[in-house]
N, C-alpha and C positions, 0 to 999 in steps of 0.2 A: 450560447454565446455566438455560435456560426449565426443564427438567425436572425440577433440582430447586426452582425457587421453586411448580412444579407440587403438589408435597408440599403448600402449605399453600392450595390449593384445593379445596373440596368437591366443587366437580363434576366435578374430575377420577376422584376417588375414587369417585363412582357412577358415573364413562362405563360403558356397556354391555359395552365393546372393550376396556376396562382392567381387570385381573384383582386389581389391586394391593390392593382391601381386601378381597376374600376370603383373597389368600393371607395379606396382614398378619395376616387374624381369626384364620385357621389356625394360623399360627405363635403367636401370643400366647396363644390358648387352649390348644396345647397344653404352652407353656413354665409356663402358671400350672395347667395340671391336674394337674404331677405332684409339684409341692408339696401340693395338696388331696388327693390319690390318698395320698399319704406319711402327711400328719396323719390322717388318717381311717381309712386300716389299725389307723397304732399306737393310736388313740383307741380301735378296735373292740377289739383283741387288751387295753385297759387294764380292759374292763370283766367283764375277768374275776376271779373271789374272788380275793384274795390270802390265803396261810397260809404260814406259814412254815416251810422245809423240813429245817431244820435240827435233829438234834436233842439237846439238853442233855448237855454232855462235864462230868463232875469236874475235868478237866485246866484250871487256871487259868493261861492264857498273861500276861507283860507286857507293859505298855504304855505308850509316853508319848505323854503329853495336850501338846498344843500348841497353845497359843494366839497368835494373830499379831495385834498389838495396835499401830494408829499413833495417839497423842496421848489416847485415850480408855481415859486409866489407870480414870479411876472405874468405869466399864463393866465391863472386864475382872475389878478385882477382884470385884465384885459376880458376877458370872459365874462365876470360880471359888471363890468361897465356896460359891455356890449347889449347883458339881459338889463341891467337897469334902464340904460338909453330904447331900446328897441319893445317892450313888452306893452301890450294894448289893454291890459287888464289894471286895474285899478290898485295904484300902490301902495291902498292901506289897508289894502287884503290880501297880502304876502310880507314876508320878510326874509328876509336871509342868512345864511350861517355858513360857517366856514370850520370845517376840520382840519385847523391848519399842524400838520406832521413836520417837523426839519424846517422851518421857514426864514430866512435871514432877519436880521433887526429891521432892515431896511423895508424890505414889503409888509414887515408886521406892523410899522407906522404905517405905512400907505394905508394899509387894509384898518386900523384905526379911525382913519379918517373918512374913511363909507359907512354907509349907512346897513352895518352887517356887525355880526355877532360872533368871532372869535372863538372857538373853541380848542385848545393846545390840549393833544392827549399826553396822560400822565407816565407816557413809557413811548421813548424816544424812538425805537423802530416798533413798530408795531403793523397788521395788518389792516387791511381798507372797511374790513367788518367790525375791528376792535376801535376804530378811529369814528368811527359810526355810531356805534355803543355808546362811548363816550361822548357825543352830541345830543343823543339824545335822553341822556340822564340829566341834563338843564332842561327839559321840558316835563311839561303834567298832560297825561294824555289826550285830556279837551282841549288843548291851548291852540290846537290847528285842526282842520279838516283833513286833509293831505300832505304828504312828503313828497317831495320830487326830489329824487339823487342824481347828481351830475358831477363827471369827473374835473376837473381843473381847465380842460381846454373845450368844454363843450360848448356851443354856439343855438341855442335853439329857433323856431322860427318867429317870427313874432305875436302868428292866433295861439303859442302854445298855450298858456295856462287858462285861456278859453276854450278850447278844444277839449282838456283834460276838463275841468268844470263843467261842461256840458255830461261827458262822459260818465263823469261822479256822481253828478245830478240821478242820473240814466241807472244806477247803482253798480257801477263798474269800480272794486274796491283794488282792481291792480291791474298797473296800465302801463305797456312798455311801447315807447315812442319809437321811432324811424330811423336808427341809428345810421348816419350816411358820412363817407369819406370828405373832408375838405382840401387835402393837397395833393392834388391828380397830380406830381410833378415830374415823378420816376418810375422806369418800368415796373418796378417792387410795388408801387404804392397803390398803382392802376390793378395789376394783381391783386392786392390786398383788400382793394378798395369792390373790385369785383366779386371777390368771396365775399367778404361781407354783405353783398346785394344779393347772393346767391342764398347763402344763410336767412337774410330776410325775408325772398320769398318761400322761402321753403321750410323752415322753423317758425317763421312768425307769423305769415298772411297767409298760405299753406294751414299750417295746423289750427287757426280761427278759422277760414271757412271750412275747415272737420268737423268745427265744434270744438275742439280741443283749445289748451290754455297756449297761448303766444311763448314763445322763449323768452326769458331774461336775456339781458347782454351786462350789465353792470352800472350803466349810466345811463340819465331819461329814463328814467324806470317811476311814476307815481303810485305811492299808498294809502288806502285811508291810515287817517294818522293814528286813532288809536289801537287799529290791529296790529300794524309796525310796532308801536312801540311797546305792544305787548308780547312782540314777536322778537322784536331786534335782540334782546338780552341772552336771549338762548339760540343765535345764530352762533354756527364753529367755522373754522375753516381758514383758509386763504383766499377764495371763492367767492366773490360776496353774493355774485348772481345765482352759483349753485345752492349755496344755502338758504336765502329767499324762495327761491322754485319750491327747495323742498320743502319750506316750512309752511307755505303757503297752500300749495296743492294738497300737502297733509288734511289740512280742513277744509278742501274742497272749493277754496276761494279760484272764481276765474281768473284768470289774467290774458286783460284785453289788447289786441296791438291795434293802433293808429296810427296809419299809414301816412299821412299827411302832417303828421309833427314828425316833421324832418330837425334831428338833430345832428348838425356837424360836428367832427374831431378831425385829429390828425393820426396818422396814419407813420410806422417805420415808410421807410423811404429808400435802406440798404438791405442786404442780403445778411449783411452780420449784425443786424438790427434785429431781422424778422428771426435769425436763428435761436438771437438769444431772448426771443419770446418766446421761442416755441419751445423752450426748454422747461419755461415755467408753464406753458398749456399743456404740455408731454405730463407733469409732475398732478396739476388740477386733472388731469384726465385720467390718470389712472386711477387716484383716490376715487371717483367720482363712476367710473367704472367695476370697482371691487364694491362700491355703496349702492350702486344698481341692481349687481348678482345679487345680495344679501338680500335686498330688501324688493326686491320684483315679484317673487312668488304672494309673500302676503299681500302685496297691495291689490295683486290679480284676486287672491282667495275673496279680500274683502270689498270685493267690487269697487275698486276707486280707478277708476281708468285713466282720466285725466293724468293720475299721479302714476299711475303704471307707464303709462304713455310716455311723460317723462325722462322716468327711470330706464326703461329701455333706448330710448333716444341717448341715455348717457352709455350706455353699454355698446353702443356702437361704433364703429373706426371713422377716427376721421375722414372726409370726403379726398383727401388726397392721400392718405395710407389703404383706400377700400381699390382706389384708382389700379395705385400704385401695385396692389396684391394680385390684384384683374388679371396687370400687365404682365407681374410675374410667372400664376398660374398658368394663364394660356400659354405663353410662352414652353416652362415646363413638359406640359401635356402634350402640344401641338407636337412637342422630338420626341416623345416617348409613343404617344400612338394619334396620329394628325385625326383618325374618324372620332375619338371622341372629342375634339376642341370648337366643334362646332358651336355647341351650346356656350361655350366659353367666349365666342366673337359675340355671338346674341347677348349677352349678359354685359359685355364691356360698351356696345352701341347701346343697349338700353339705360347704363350709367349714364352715356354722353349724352344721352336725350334727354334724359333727366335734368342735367344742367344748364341745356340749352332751353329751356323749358323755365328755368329759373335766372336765365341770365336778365341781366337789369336794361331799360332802356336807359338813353339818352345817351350823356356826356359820358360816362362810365362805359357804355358799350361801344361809344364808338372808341374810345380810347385803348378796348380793351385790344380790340383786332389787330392792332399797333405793337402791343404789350405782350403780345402770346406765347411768342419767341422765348420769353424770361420766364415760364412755367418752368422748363427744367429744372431752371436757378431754387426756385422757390420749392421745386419737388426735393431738391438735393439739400437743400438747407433741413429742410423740415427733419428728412433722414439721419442728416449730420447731426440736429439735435437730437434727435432718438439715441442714437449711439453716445453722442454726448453723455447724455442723460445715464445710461447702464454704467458707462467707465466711471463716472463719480459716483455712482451710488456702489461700486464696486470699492472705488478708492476708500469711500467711508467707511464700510465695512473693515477693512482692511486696517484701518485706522482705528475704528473702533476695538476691534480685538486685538492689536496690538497696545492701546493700554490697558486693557481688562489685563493684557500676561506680566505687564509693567509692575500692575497694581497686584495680581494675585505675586509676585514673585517676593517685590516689596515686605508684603505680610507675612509669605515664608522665611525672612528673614530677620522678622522681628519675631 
C-alpha cells in the first residue's frame, strides 16, 4: 500500500535507485511519437502537387444524388436548387432523392414540387445511416451507376459529377470529394474551417499519394451503386463515414480523394456550438477506437493494410488531445528532471511541423493567422467536452442502477 501512495511522491520519483521515471519517460515518449511519426509522414507525402489522373470518358454514367436532410428543410432545398441550377452534366442522367427526417409540412410541399424523390424514414428519430437504409430500399441495384451522399447544406462545384464520371469510368468504385468550409465569418469557424483543411491534407491527399484509401468525411462521398447498396443494409452505428470506411476497405475496395471537387458546408461559428459537437465526436471516437484495438491485429495477420491503416488511424488521439498531451508531458518531465525533456521539445516541434506542412493555402490561411488567438478557446472546449462526456455517462450509470435497486426491491416485495 506505501508503494503505491509512493506514486504521488516526487522524491520518490528522482531516488537515484528508482528507475520508474525514466522507464515512465520511455514508455510515454514512445506511445506519443508514433502518432507524431504518423502525422508527419502523411503531412510530408500531402505536400506533393496534386493533378488529376483521370482522363475525360464521352461515356456519361448515372447517378443518384442523395441528400440526408434532419429538420433543416430550408437548407436543403436551397442546396438543391443550387445543384439543379449550377451542374454541367446532363440532367437525364441523375436524379435526385431526399431522406427527409423531422421535416415541417411546409418544406414537404416545396420539396414536392421539384423534381426529387421523397423518402420519410419509418421511425421518427432515427440515425444518418438508418435514414440512408431506408432510401435505398426504393431502389434495384442496376437502377443507377453511382450514389453521391450529401448533407442538407452541401454546395458542390459545378464539373462535380463530371469529375466523378470521368473517375468511375477510370474504375474508381469510392470517391470522397474535397470537403471545404463556406462561412469564414467567426474566429471558431476560421479554426474549424482550418482543421478541416488540415485533416484534408493529411487523411485524404496525404494517404492517396501513400497509396493508401482517402478518409471518409460523411458527405460528397460517391459509390458504385450496386456495392453500396449491397453494402448499405449491413452498415451499424451512428457514424456513417465510420461504417462505410470499414465496410469497404473490408473488401479491399479503394477509396479515391479529388481534390478539385470542392464541396462547400457550413461550419459551427461558437465555442458552445463546437462543444457540443465534440461531445458527440468524443462518443463516435471512442466506439471507433475500442473497434480498432479489436480488430487491428487480424487485419495486420491477414495482410489487408489499407484496412489496417485505417483501423490504426482510428486508434489514435485527436490532433488536439495529442497536442495537448505533448504540452502536458513536457511540462511534467521538464520539473521533475529538465535533461530528460529534451526529446520532449523535439517531439512537440515535430507535431508543429507536421501541421505547418498541412496547413491549407489561400483564404483559409490567411484568415487563419487572424484567428490563432481563439485556439485556446477551441483547445478548452474540446476538453470541457471530454469531461462533459465522463460526468453523463457517469450520471447514467448512476441512474441506471438506481432503477435496477427500484425494480429488484419492487419484486422483493411482491
Amino acid at each position: 500500500m506505501n508503494d503505491i501512495f509512493s506514486l504521488f511522491n516526487p522524491d520518490w520519483w528522482m531516488d537515484e535507485n528508482n528507475n520508474a521515471l525514466q522507464i515512465t519517460d520511455a514508455l510515454l515518449f514512445l506511445l506519443l511519437s508514433i502518432p507524431v511519426i504518423y502525422l508527419f509522414v502523411c503531412a510530408l507525402f500531402s505536400l506533393a502537387k496534386y493533378k488529376n489522373p483521370y482522363p475525360k470518358t464521352k461515356i456519361k454514367h448515372r447517378f443518384l444524388i442523395l441528400f440526408n436532410v434532419y429538420r433543416n428543410g430550408q437548407e436543403v432545398i436551397q442546396s438543391i436548387n443550387y445543384f439543379l441550377d449550377t451542374q454541367q452534366y446532363p440532367s437525364d442522367k441523375y436524379a435526385v432523392a431526399i431522406a427527409a427526417s423531422q421535416l415541417s409540412e411546409e418544406d414537404i410541399v416545396t420539396l414536392l414540387k421539384m423534381p426529387v424523390n421523397i423518402v420519410v424514414p419509418d421511425k421518427e428519430e432515427c440515425t444518418k445511416v438508418y435514414a440512408i437504409q431506408q432510401v435505398m430500399e426504393r431502389y434495384a441495384p442496376d437502377e443507377y451507376d453511382m450514389v453521391i451522399l450529401f448533407n442538407s447544406d452541401n454546395r458542390i462545384v459545378p464539373t462535380a459529377l463530371d469529375l466523378f464520371n470521368d473517375a468511375y469510368y477510370a474504375g474508381c468504385d469510392a470517391i470522397q470529394a474535397h470537403p471545404m468550409t463556406e462561412n469564414l465569418t467567426t474566429k471558431i469557424a476560421i479554426l474549424n474551417a482550418t482543421s478541416e483543411e488540415i485533416n484534408n491534407n493529411i487523411f485524404r491527399k496525404g494517404h492517396t499519394r501513400m497509396g493508401l484509401s482517402s478518409a471518409l468525411i460523411g458527405s460528397a462521398m460517391a459509390f458504385d451503386f450496386s456495392t453500396f447498396h449491397r453494402i448499405c443494409p449491413t452498415l451499424k452505428g451512428q457514424d456513417l463515414s465510420k461504417a462505410i470506411e470499414a465496410a469497404f476497405l473490408k473488401e479491399n475496395i479503394y477509396i479515391e480523394y479529388l481534390e478539385e471537387v470542392v464541396c462547400y458546408s457550413k461550419k459551427v461559428e461558437s465555442a458552445n456550438s463546437y462543444e457540443d459537437e465534440r461531445v458527440g465526436w468524443v462518443n463516435t471516437q471512442k466506439s471507433s477506437t475500442f473497434y480498432g484495438l479489436r480488430h487491428l491485429p487480424f487485419a495486420v495477420l491477414k495482410g489487408e493494410w489499407d484496412y489496417a491503416n485505417k483501423l490504426f488511424q482510428w486508434i489514435l488521439p485527436s490532433r488536439l488531445f495529442l497536442l495537448a498531451y505533448l504540452i502536458i508531458f513536457t511540462v511534467i518531465v521538464t520539473a521533475l528532471d529538465w535533461q530528460l525533456s529534451f526529446k520532449w521539445y523535439g517531439l512537440i516541434i515535430a507535431n508543429v511541423f507536421a501541421f505547418l506542412m498541412a496547413l491549407p493555402e489561400g483564404e483559409i490561411s490567411k484568415q487563419f493567422r487572424h484567428a490563432f488567438w481563439a485556439l485556446p478557446i477551441l483547445v478548452f472546449a474540446s476538453g470541457l467536452s471530454h469531461f462533459k462526456n465522463l460526468f453523463a455517462r457517469k450520471r447514467r450509470t448512476k441512474e441506471k442502477a438506481g432503477k435496477e435497486q427500484k425494480t429488484k426491491k419492487r419484486e422483493n416485495k411482491k
